[in-house]
C-alpha positions in Angstrom: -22.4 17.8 -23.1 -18.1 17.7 -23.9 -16.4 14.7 -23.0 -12.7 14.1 -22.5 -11.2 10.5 -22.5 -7.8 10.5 -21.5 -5.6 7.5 -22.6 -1.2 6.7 -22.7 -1.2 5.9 -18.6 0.6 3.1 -17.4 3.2 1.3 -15.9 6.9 2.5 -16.2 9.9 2.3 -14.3 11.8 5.3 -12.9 13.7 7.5 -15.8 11.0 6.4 -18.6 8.8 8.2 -20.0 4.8 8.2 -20.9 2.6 10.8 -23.6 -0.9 11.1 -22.1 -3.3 12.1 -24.5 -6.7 13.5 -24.5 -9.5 14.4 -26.7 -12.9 16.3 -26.7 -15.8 15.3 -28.1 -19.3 16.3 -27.4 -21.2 19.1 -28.5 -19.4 22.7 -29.7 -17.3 23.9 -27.0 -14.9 27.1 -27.1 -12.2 25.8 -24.9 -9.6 28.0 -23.4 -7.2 26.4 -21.2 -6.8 22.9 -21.2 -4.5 20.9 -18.9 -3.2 18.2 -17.3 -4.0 17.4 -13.2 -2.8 14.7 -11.0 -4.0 13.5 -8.0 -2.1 10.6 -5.6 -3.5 8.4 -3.2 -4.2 10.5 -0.3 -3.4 13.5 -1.6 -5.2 16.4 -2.9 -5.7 16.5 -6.4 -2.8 19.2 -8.1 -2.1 21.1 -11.1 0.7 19.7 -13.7 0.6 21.5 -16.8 -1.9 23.9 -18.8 -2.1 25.2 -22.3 -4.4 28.1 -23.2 -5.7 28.7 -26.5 -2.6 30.5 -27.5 -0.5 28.0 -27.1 1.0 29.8 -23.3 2.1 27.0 -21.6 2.4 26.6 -17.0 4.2 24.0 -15.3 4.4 23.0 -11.5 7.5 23.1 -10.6 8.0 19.6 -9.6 7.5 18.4 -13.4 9.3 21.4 -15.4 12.2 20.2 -17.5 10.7 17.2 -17.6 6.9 17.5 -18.4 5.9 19.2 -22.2 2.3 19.7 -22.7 0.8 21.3 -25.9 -2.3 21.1 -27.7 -4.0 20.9 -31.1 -6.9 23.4 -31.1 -7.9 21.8 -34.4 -8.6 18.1 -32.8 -9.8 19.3 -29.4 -6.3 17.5 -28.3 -4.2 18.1 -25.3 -1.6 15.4 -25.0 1.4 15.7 -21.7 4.9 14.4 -23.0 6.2 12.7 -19.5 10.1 12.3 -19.4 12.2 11.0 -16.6 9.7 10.4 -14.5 10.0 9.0 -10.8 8.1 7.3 -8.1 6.4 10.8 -7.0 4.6 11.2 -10.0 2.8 7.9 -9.7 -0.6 9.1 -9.7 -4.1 9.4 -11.6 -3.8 12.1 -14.4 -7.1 14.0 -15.3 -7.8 15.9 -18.3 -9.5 19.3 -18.0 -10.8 21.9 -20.4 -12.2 25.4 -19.1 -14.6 27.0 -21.7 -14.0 30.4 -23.6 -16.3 33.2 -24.6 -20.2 32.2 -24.6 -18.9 28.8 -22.6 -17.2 31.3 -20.4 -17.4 29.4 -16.4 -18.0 25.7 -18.1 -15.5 22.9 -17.0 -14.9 19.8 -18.1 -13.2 16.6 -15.9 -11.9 13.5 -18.2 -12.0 10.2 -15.7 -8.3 9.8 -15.1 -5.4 7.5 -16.8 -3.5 5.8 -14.1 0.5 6.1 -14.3 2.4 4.0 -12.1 6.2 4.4 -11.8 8.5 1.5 -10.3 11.5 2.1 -8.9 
């Protein structure tokens, strides 16, 4: 089994900024993309940022100029640099890691790190 833990959520005020971080652990797991969702109260759950392997990055547009994300393939590490952010990106970000080669199809969820953003 892989596990991700998210951690860095919390609460900041509008124009501040957060790093989320998450790491892998588990048994041997040949990730490909890993990324960064977010999901608000009652709303669906959304895409913010992914890294593949090779280090090619995509952002939603709502967080680009804003949002970095990169990765150490080395430490199973994904961490999401959070700058100027604003009541709208209040919400629970999940960690998620999509296997590679023989782990082709696998997917991983982390449980969530909460960031709350006060106006």
């Amino acid at each position: 089994q892989v596990q991700l833990v998210e951690s860095g959520g919390g609460l900041v005020q509008a124009g501040g900024s957060l790093t989320l971080s998450c790491v892998a652990s588990g048994r041997r797991f040949n990730i490909n993309h890993m990324g960064w969702y977010r999901q608000a109260p009652g709303k669906q759950r959304e895409s913010v940022a992914v890294i593949t392997s090779g280090g090619t990055t995509n952002y939603a547009d709502s967080v680009k100029g804003r949002f970095t994300i990169s990765r150490d393939n080395a430490k199973n590490t994904v961490l999401l640099q959070m700058n100027s952010l604003n009541p709208e990106d209040a919400a629970v970000y999940y960690c998620n890691a999509r296997g590679a080669g023989v782990d082709y199809g696998m997917e991983y969820w982390g449980k969530g790190t909460l960031v709350t953003v006060s106006s």
